[in-house]
Each structure stands twice: as structure tokens, then as C-alpha cells.
C-alpha positions in Angstrom: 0.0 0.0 0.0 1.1 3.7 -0.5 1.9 5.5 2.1 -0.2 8.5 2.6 0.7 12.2 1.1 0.3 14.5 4.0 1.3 18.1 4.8 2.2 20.3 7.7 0.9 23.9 8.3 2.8 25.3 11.4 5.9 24.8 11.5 6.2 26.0 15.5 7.2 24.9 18.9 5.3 21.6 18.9 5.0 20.5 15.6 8.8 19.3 15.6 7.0 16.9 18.0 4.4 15.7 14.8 7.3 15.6 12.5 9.2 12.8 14.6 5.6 11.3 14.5 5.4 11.1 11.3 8.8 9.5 10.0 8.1 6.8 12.5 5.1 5.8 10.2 5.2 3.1 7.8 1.8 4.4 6.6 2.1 8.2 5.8 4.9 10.6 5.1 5.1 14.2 5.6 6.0 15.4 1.6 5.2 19.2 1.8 5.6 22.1 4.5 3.7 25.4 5.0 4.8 28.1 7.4 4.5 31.9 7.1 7.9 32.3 8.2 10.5 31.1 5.8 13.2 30.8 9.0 10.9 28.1 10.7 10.6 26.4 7.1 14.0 26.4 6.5 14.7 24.9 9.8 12.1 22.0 9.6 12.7 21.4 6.5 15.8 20.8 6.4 15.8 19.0 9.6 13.5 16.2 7.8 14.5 16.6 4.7 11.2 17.7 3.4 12.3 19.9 0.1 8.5 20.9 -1.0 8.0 24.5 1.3 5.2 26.6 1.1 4.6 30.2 3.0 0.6 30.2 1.8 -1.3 27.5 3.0 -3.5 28.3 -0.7 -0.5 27.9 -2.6 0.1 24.7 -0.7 -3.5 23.0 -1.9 -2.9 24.0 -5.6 0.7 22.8 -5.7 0.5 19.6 -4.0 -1.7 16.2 -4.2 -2.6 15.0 -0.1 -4.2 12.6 1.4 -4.5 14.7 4.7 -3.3 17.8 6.1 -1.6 18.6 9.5 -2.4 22.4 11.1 0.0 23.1 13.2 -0.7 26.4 13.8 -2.2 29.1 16.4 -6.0 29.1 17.0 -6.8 31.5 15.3 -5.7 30.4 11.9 -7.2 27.1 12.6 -11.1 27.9 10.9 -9.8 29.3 8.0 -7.6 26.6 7.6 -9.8 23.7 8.0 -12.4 25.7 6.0 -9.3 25.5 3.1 -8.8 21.9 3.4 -12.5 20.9 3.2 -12.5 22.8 0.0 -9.6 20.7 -1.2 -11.5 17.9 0.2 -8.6 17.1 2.0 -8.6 15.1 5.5 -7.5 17.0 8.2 -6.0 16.6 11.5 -6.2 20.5 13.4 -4.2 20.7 16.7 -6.0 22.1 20.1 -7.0 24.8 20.9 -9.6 23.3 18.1 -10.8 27.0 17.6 -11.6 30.5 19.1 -15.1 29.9 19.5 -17.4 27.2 20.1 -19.4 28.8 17.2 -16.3 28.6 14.9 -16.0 24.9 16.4 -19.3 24.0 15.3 -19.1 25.5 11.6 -16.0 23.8 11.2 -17.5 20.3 11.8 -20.1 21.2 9.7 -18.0 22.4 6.6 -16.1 19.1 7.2 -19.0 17.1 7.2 -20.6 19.3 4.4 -17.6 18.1 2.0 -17.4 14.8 3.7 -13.9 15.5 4.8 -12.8 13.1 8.3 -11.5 16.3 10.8 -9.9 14.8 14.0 -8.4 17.2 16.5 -5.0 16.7 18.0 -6.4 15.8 21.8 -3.4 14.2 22.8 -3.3 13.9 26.2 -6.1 11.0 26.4 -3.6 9.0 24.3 -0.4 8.6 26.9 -0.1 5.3 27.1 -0.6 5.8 31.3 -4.3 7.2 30.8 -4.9 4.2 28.2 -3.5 1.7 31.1 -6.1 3.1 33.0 -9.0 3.0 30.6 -7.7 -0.5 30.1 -8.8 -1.4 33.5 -12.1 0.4 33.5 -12.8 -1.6 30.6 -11.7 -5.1 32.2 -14.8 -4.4 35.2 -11.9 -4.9 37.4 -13.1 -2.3 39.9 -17.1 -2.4 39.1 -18.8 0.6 37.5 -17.2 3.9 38.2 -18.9 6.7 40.5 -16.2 9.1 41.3 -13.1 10.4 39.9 -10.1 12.8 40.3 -8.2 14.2 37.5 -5.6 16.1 38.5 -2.4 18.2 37.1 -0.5 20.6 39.4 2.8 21.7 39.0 4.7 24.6 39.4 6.9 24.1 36.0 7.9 27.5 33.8 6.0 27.0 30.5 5.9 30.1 29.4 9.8 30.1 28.7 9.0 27.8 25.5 5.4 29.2 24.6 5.8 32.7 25.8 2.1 33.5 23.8 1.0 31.5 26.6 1.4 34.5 29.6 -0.1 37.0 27.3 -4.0 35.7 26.8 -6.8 36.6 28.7 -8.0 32.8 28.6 -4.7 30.5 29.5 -5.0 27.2 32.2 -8.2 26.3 31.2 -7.9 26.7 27.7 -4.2 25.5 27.4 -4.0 22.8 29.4 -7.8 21.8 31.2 -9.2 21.3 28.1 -6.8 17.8 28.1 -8.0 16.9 31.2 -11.5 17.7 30.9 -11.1 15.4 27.5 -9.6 12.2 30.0 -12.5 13.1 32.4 -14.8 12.6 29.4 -12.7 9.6 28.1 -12.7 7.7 31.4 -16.6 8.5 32.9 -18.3 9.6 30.0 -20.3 12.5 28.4 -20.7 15.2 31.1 -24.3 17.0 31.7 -23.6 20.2 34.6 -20.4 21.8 35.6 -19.0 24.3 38.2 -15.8 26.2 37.7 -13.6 28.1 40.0 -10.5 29.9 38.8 -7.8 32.2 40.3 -4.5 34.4 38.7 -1.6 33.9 41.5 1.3 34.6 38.8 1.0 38.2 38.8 3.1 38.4 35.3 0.3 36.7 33.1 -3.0 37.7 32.1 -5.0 34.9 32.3 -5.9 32.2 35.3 -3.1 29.6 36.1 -5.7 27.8 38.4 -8.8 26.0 37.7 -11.0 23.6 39.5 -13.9 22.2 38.1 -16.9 20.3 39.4 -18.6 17.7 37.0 -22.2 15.8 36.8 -21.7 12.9 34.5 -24.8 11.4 32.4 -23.5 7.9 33.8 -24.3 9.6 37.3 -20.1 9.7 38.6 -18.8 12.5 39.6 -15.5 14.5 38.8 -13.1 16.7 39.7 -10.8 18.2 37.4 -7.9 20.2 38.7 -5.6 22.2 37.4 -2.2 24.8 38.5 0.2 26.3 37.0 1.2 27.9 40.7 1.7 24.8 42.3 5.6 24.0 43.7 6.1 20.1 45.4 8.7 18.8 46.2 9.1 16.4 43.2 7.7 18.5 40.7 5.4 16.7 38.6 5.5 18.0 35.3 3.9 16.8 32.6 2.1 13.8 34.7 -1.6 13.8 34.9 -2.9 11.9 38.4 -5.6 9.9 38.2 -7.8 8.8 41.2 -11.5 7.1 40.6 -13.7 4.9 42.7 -15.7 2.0 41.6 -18.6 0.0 43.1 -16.0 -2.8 43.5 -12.7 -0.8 44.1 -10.5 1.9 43.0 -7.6 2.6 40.4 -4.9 5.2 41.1 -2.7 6.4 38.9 0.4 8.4 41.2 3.1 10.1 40.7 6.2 8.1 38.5 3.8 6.3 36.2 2.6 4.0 39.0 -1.3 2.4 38.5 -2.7 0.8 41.9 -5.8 -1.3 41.1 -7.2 -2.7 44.2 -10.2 -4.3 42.9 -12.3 -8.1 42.2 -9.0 -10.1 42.2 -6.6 -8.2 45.0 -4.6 -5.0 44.8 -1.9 -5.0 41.9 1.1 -1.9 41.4 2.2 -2.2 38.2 4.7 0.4 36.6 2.5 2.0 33.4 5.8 4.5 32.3 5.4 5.5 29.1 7.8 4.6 26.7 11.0 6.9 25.7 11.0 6.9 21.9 14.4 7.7 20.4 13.6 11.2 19.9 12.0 11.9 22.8 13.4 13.7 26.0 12.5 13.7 29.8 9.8 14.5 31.0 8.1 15.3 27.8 8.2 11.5 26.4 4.4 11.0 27.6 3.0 13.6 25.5 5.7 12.8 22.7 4.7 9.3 22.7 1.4 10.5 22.2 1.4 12.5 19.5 3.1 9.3 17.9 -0.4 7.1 19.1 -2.7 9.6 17.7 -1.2 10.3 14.5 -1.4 5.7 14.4 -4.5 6.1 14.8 -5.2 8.8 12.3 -3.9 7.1 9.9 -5.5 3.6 10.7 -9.1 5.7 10.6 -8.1 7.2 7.3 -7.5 3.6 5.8 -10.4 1.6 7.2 -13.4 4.8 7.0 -13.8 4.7 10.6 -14.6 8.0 12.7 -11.5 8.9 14.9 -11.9 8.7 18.9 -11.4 12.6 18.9 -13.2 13.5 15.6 -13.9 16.8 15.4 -17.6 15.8 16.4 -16.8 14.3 19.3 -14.3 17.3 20.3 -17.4 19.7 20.2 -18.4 18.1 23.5 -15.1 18.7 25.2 -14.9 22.0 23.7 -18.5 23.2 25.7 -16.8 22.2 29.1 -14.4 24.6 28.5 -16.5 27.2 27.2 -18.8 26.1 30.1 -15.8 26.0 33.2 -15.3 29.3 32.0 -18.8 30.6 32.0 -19.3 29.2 35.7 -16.3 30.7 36.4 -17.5 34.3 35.8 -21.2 33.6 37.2 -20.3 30.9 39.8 -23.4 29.2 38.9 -23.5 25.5 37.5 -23.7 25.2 34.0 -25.7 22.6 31.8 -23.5 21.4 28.8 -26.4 20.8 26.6 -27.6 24.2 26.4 -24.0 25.4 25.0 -24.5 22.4 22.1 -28.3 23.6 20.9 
């Protein structure tokens, strides 16, 4: 079988992360770059030896033949650029933020699905192979049906050295990083019906909030907790784990601090060491999101060949999407918040 023909728009901070991804795929090759700035496409480029460069994403469309795109890019390129590829009817994968809006979110589903063009978004985090361990489990009925969890991610790490966009936005923990764990919450307990959000700023130096904690009614009937800091300094600094802590009618699972997954449950309590695995051009401690972006793009591409929908289709991203437009709303009202009302 051919490889597929795919492209890269965004040539930035993460996407060296997606270009790794890529040449460790059998099935698909990155042939063609696009970047507005002919520094970063010089540098990628030659990198990966990837010859075809583009500085208009248009240009890009009529000069090349692709079985998907990649965009790479800010948010708020990413409607105009999806709108692009669904003209091309061309596949495409957009990274999160998904888009500006939820409104912008939902007209770019439906231009996809106008064109019948697959759109997945780039909602990694639910892909580390630790957080798949523990769906893994949930699935088995090891610890009975679920009817309260904790997903967690404090840390006091500095990422505004690397994504220094990051400090400036009037929207940043929730936006940057909840929405990844508002997507597990989702992934591990199901579609979510009420929220309520509190947020704070402690780091005086940015503009958005660096702390969020969020209250969630499932439609399965658990209950969730999703917390997140930028502001929080441990001891062992944590960075980039996400904790995991949920009760079941016939035990619990906890996923600490190190990678290690505690499942007390129908046959005994079990430790087993869930780290993820250090690809060869991966570094400490980002290897469980780089290893990620390596599971999603796999899965990408297996959707791509057998017509199936992707886990985190664009579709099924409009629901994570509302809990963050909805943390956000109950933030600034401090009243609950149904989800289904943001969808209508």
C-alpha cells in the first residue's frame, strides 16, 4: 500500500514533536511544509529533509496532491484553515485549541461534514499510554462501574519560557491545558451534563488564570473533579504527569506520581509500573506527551484507511470543547452550568 501524502501547516514549537511522528510511520509521510515564516521552514525542513515549502497555505492546496493535512498552527488560523482543506476535500487533522469559538468549532464540523472530509483534532493527552492503562482497567470491570473520579495536574513548571504567547491571553490554564484533562475526564466517565468552575491568577506576570477547579455531573451519574495549577511547587515537581484517582462499586484505580497504577479491585490489589515509553527522539519529562502524539497520528492514519470515525473527531471534540466554554462561564457567574444548552 502507499503511504499516505500529508502536509504540515505550522511549522512551530510543537509540531517538531508531529514531524518525529510522522517519519516513525510506515503508513504516511510528511512530503510538503507550510509556514508563514521562511526561517521556521528552512529549519524544519531541512531538519527532515522535506524539500516541498510553502509560505501560503492556498499555494500549498494548488501545488500539492494530499491525502491529509496537518495544522499546526495558532488558533486563530485554525477555521480558515480547516475551512481550506474541506475545500480541497482534503482530511485534516487540526491541533487544540480546536478554535476561538465554540461557534467557529461547530461550523468547522459542519463544513467538514458538508464536503465529507474526516477532521480529528489533536487531543493528545487521552492518548499517553498511562491514561490508556487506565481505561484498560475500567474496561476489564476490574473495579465495578465507576462513580467518582479525580483528575488532576498541578505543577509549578515555567511553561511560558517555551510558549511565551502563553502569559499574554486573557484565557490561558483552562484553555491550554484543562481542556486535556476535561477530554480524560470525558474519556474515562463519560459524556458530562452540569459543571462548576472556579478559577484564580496567582502569577502576577500573566493575564489569564493559572488555576482551575472544576466540578462535574456525568450522564452515567459519577462525579468528577478536574484540577488544574500552573502555581503549584512540590517537592518532586510533577510536570507533565496527569494523576488519576476514581472509585468503583467494587474498588478503585490510582494512577500516582512516577507512572505507577494501583488497582485494588475483584482479584486483590496489583502496582504495576505504566511509564510511558521513551522513543528515540523523545526527551524527559516530555516523552508522555511525545509518545502520544506518535499514538494519535497511528490512529489517524488507521481511521483514514479503514473509514472509521477517529476517537477525537472533530464531532466528538465539540463536547469537550463546551466544558471549557462552560468551566469558563461558571467561572465568571459561579453558577453551575448545563452542557447541553452550550450544544443547541
Amino acid at each position: 500500500m502507499m503511504a499516505l501524502r500529508g502536509a504540515l501547516i505550522g511549522c512551530g514549537f510543537f509540531a517538531i514533536n508531529q514531524m518525529h511522528g510522522w517519519r516513525d510511520i510506515a503508513g504516511a509521510s510528511i512530503v510538503a511544509i507550510c509556514d508563514r515564516d521562511p526561517e521556521r521552514l528552512r529549519i524544519v525542513g531541512d531538519q527532515f529533509g522535506v524539500a516541498r515549502r510553502y509560505t501560503d497555505a492556498a499555494a500549498l492546496f494548488a501545488g500539492e496532491k494530499l491525502d491529509f493535512v496537518d495544522v499546526a498552527t495558532t488558533v486563530g488560523s485554525h477555521r480558515p484553515l480547516v475551512e481550506l482543506a474541506a475545500a480541497n476535500r482534503v482530511p485534516v487533522i487540526c491541533q487544540k485549541p480546536f478554535a476561538p469559538t465554540l461557534a467557529d468549532a461547530i461550523a468547522m464540523v459542519r463544513v467538514c461534514a458538508d464536503a465529507g472530509v474526516p477532521l480529528m483534532v489533536h487531543e493528545n493527552f487521552r492518548w499517553q499510554s498511562p491514561i490508556q492503562a487506565v481505561r484498560a482497567v475500567l474496561d476489564s470491570g476490574e473495579i465495578g462501574k465507576p462513580f467518582f473520579g479525580r483528575i488532576s495536574f498541578r505543577s509549578g513548571y515555567d511553561v511560558f519560557s517555551g510558549q511565551p504567547y502563553l502569559a499574554a491571553g486573557k484565557r490561558f490554564i483552562i484553555e491550554d491545558l484543562g481542556i486535556h484533562i476535561l477530554d480524560i475526564a470525558r474519556f474515562l466517565l463519560g459524556d458530562v451534563s452540569s459543571l462548576t468552575a472556579r478559577t484564580a491568577r496567582i502569577n502576577p506576570s500573566i493575564a489569564g488564570e493559572d488555576v482551575a477547579t472544576i466540578l462535574m455531573d456525568h450522564e452515567s451519574g459519577a462525579t468528577s473533579v478536574v484540577d488544574c495549577s500552573y502555581a503549584t511547587k512540590l517537592a518532586t515537581e510533577p510536570f507533565p504527569e496527569t494523576l488519576v484517582e476514581l472509585d468503583g462499586s467494587e474498588g478503585t484505580i490510582r494512577l500516582s506520581l512516577g507512572y505507577q497504577l494501583t488497582v485494588t479491585g475483584k482479584s486483590g490489589t496489583h502496582v504495576t509500573d505504566v511509564s510511558p515509553q521513551l522513543l528515540p527522539w523523545a526527551s524527559r519529562p516530555w516523552h508522555n506527551i511525545q509518545e502520544s502524539v506518535l499514538a494519535i497520528q497511528k490512529h489517524w492514519v488507521a481511521c483514514l484507511a479503514s473509514g472509521k470515525e477517529p476517537a477525537t473527531s472533530g464531532a466528538d471534540n465539540l463536547k469537550t470543547f463546551a466544558l471549557v466554554e462552560a468551566a469558563y462561564a461558571g467561572a465568571a457567574s459561579r453558577e453551575p452550568v448545563r452542557i447541553n444548552d452550550l450544544l443547541r
